[in-house]
C-alpha positions as CSV (number, residue, x, y, z in Angstrom):
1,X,4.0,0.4,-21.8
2,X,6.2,3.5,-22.3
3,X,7.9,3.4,-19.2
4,X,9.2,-0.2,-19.6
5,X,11.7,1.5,-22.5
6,X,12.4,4.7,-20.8
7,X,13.8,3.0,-17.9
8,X,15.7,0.1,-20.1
9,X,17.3,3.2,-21.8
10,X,18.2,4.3,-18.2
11,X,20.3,1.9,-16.9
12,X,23.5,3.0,-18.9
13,X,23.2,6.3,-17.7
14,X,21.7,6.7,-14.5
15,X,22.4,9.8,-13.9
16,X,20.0,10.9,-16.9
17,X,17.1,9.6,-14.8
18,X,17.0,10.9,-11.5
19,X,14.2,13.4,-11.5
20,X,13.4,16.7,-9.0
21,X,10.2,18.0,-8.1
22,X,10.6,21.3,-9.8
23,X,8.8,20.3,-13.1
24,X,6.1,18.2,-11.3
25,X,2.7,18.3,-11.0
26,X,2.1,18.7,-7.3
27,X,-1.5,18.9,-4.9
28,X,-1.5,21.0,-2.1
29,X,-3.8,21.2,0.4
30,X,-2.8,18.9,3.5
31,X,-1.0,20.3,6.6
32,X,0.0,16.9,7.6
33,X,1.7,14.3,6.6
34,X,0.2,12.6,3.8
35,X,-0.4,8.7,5.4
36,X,-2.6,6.9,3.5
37,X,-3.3,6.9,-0.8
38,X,-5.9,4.9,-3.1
39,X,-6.9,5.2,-6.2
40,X,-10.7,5.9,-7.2
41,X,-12.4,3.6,-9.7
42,X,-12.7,7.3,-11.7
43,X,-8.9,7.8,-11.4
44,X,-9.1,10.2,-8.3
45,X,-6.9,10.3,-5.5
46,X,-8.0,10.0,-2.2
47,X,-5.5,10.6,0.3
48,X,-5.3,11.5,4.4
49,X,-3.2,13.1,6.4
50,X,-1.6,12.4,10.1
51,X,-4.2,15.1,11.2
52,X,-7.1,12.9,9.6
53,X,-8.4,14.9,7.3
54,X,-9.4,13.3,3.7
55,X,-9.2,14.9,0.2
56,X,-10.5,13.6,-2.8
57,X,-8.0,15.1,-5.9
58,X,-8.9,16.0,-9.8
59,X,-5.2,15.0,-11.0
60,X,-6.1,16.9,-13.9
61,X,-7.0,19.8,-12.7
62,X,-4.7,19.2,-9.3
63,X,-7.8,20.5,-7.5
64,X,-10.0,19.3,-4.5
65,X,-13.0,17.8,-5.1
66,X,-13.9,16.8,-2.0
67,X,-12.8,17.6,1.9
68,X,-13.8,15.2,4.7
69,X,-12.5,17.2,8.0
70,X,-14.0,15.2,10.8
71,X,-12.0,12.0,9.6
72,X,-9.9,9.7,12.6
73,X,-6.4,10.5,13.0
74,X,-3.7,8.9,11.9
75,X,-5.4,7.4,8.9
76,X,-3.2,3.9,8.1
77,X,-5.2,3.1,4.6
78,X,-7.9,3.9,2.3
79,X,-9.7,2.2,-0.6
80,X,-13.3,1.7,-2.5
81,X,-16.2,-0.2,-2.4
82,X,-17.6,-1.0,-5.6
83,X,-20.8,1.0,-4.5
84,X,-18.3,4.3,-4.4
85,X,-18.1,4.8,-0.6
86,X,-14.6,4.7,0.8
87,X,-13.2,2.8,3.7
88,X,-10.7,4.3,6.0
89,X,-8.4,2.2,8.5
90,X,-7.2,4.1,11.8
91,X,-6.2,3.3,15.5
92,X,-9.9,4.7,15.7
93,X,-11.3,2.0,13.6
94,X,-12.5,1.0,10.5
95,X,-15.2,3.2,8.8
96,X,-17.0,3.8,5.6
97,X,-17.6,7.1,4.6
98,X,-20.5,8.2,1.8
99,X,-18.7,10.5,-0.7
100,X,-22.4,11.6,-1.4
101,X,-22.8,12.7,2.2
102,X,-19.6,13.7,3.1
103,X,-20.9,16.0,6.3
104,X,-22.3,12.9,7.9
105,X,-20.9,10.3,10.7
106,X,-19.3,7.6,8.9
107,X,-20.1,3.8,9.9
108,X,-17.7,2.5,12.2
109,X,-17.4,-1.1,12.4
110,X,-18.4,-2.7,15.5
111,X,-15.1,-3.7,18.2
112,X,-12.5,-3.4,14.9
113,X,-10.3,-1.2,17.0
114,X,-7.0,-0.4,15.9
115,X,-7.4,-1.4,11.7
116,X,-4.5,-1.7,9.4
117,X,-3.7,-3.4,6.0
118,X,-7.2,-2.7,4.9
119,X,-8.2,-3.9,1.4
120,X,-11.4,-4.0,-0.4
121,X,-11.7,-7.6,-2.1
122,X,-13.1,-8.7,-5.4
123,X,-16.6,-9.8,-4.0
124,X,-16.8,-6.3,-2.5
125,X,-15.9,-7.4,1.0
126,X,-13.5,-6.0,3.4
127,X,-10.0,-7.5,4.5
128,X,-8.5,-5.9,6.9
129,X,-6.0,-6.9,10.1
130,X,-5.6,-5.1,13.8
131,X,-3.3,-4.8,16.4
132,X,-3.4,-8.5,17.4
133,X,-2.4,-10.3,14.0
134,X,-5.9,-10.4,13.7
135,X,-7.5,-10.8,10.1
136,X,-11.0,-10.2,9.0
137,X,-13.6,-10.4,6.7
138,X,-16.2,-8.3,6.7
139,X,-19.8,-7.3,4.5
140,X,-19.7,-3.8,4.4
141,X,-23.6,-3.9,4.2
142,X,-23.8,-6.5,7.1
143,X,-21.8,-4.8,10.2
144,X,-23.1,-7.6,12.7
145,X,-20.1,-9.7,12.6
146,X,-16.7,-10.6,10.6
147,X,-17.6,-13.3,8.4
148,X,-13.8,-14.7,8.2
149,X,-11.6,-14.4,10.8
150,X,-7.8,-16.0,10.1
151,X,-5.8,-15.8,13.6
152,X,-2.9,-18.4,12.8
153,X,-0.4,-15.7,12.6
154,X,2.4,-16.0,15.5
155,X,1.2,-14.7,18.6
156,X,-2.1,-13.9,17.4
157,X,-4.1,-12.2,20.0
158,X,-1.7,-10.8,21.8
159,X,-1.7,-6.8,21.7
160,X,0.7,-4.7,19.1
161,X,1.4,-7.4,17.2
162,X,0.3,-5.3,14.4
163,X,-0.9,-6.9,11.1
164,X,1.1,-4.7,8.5
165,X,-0.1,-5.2,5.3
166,X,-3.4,-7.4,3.5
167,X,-3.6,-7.9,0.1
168,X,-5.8,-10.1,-2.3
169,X,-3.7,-12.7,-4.3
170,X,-4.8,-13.2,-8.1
171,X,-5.8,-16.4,-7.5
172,X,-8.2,-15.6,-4.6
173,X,-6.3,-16.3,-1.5
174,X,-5.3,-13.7,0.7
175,X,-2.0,-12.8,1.7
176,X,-1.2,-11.1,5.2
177,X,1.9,-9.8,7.1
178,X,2.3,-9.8,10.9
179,X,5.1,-11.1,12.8
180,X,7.8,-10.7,10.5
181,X,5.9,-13.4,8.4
182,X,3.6,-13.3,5.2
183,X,1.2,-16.0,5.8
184,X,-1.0,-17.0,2.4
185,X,-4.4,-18.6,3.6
186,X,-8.1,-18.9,1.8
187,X,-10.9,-16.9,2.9
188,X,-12.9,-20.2,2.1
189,X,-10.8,-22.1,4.6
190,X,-9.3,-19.7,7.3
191,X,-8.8,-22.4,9.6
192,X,-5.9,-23.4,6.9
193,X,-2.4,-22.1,6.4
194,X,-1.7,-23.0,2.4
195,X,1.9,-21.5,3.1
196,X,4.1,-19.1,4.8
197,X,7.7,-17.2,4.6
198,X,10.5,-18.6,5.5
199,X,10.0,-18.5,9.7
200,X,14.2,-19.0,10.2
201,X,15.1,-16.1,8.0
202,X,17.2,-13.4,9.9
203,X,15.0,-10.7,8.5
204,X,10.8,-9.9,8.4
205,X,8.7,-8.9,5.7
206,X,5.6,-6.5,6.4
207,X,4.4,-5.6,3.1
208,X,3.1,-8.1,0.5
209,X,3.0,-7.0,-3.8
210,X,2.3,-9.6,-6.0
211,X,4.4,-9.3,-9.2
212,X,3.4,-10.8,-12.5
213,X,6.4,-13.6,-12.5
214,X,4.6,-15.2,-9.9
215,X,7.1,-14.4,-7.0
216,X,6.5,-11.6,-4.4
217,X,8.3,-8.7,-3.3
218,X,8.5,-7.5,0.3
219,X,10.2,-4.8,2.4
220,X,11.7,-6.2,5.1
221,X,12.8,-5.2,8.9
222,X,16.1,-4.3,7.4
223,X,15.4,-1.6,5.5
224,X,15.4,-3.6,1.9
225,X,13.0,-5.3,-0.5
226,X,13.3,-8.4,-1.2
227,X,11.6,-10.5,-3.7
228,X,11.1,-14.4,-3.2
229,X,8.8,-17.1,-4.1
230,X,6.6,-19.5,-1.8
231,X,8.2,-22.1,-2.8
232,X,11.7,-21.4,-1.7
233,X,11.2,-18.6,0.8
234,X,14.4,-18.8,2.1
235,X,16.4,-18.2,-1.5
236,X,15.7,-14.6,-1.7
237,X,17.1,-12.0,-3.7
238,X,17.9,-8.2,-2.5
239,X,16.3,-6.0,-4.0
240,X,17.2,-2.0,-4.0
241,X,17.6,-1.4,-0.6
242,X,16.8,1.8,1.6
243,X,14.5,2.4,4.9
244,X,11.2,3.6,4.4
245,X,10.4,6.7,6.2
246,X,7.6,7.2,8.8
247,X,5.1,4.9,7.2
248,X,7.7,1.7,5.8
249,X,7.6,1.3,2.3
250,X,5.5,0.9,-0.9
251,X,5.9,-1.5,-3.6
252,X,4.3,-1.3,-7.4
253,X,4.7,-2.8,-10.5
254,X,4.9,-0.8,-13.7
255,X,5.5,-3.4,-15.7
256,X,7.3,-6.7,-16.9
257,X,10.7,-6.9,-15.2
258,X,9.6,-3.1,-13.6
259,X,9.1,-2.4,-10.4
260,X,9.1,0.9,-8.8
261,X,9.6,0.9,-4.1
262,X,9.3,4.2,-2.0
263,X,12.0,4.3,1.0
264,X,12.9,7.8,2.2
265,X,13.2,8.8,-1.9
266,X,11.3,6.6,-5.1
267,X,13.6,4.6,-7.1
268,X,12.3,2.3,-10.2
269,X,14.7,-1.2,-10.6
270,X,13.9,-4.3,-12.9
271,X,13.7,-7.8,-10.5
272,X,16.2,-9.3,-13.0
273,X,18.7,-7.0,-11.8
274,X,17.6,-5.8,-8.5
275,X,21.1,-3.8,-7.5
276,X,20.8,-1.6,-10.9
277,X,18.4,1.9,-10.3
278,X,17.3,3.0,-13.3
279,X,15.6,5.8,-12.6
280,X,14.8,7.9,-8.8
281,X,12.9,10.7,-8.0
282,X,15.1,13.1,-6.0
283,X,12.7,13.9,-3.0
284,X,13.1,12.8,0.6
285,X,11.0,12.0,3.1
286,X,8.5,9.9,0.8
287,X,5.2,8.6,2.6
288,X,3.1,7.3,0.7
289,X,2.9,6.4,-3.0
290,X,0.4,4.7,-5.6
291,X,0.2,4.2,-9.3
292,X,-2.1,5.7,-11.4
293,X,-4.4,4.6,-14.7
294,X,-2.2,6.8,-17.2
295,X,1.9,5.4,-15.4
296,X,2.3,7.9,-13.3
297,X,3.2,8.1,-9.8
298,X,1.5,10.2,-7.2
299,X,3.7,10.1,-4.2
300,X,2.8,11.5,-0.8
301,X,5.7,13.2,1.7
302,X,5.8,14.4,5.2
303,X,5.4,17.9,4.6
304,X,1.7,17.3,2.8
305,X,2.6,17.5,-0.8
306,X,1.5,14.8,-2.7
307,X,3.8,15.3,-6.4
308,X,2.6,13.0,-9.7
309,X,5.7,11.8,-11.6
310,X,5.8,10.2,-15.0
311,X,9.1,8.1,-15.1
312,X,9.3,7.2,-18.4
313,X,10.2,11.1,-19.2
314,X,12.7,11.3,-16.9
């Protein structure tokens, strides 16, 4: 991957790869806040706003394609469903919207409430958690019922106690943050806990990415990621540290040893050597950010701009 030598070249001269968003491709089109991203099976964005609008981007063409106005505020999340509809996670609710039919109601699934962390799994299902440390399962062609429901996170069932983040593991099981704690658990066995965080740590994680290695890395309460493994929670290691802004913080991998975590700006690091930046994009007030098929970056920011970097030219 291009970017993996870019950024090794980086870290003599750091300087050399902080980036502005002057020579960036940029979308424009929200007037709000831009609070939830996905990437489309056909490499489109989808992203909403704090107003809940929806807008489904050509990044080549840094046009809209599509404009869903009647969407729920406050959008937390978006992804796909293998059949192309996309699901949206709110305060509202959880719904499923038909790109096809864009001026209809979407479905709302029944009693979800408050929805956050949503995820669309490899069967086609959907994860998502609420207010209550809640996770679910759910058939998005069968809205009669959840048909997993994993409530062993602490306090679960008691009101914002909000599940932060769901993610599907490589090997199947799900991983979910709420507490301060990312539990892992199978969707086979919900009644089961297969492991957990380290509960006496002085800090909480409420984001989950998977990295290739095998360990995990998390933002954390205090403002810095942290990776760690399941098997020795409690030996963590810092990772570039600085507060998320409005919405916490997004963590992707770019590559081996390359990971790239939005906090107020975007700053790419290698887990070997975690205190090191080796690249940054110099914008602030970051909201949102995903990785996209050809290495880029689109990242999202408070004022509605979402701006694609590549940062193995910078």
């Amino acid at each position: 991957m291009r970017i993996l030598a870019a950024a090794v070249a980086c870290s003599a001269l750091v300087a050399a790869c902080t980036s502005s968003s002057s020579d960036q491709q940029v979308l424009v089109g929200h007037s709000g806040p831009v609070v939830a991203m996905a990437v489309l099976a056909d490499g489109r964005i989808a992203s909403g706003d704090g107003d809940g609008v929806i807008r489904v981007w050509d990044t080549g063409s840094a046009t809209t394609d599509i404009t869903i106005e009647n969407g729920p505020s406050k959008l937390d999340s978006l992804d796909q469903l293998p059949d192309g509809r996309l699901v949206s996670s709110s305060p509202t609710g959880l719904q499923i919207w038909d790109f096809a039919k864009p001026e209809l109601e979407p479905l709302l699934v029944p009693d979800s409430g408050p929805t956050y962390g949503t995820a669309v799994l490899s069967d086609g299902r959907i994860v998502f958690g609420n207010a209550s440390a809640i996770v679910q399962i759910w058939d998005p062609n069968d809205l009669s019922g959840p048909q997993v429901v994993y409530d062993r996170h602490a306090n679960a069932g008691e009101f914002f106690n909000i599940t932060s983040d769901v993610v599907e593991l490589s090997n199947g099981l799900i991983a979910s943050a709420a507490s301060g704690q990312v539990h892992l658990w199978d969707p086979r066995d919900p009644a089961v806990t297969i492991a957990s965080s380290d509960e006496g740590q002085q800090r909480g994680y409420f984001s989950i990415t998977e990295l290739s290695d095998g360990r995990f890395a998390s933002e954390s309460t205090n403002g810095s990621v942290y990776l760690w493994d399941i098997d020795q929670p409690q030996e963590a290691l810092s990772g570039y540290p600085e507060s998320g802004f409005y919405t916490g913080s997004d963590i992707v991998e770019l590559g081996p040893d390359l990971v790239a975590s939005r906090g107020q700006n975007v700053w790419v690091w290698a887990p070997s050597a975690p205190s090191i930046r080796l690249a940054s994009f110099d914008r602030e007030n970051a909201t949102r950010m995903v990785l996209l098929p050809d290495g880029r970056l689109a990242i999202g920011y408070f004022d509605g701009e979402i701006h694609l970097w590549d940062p193995s030219v910078s």
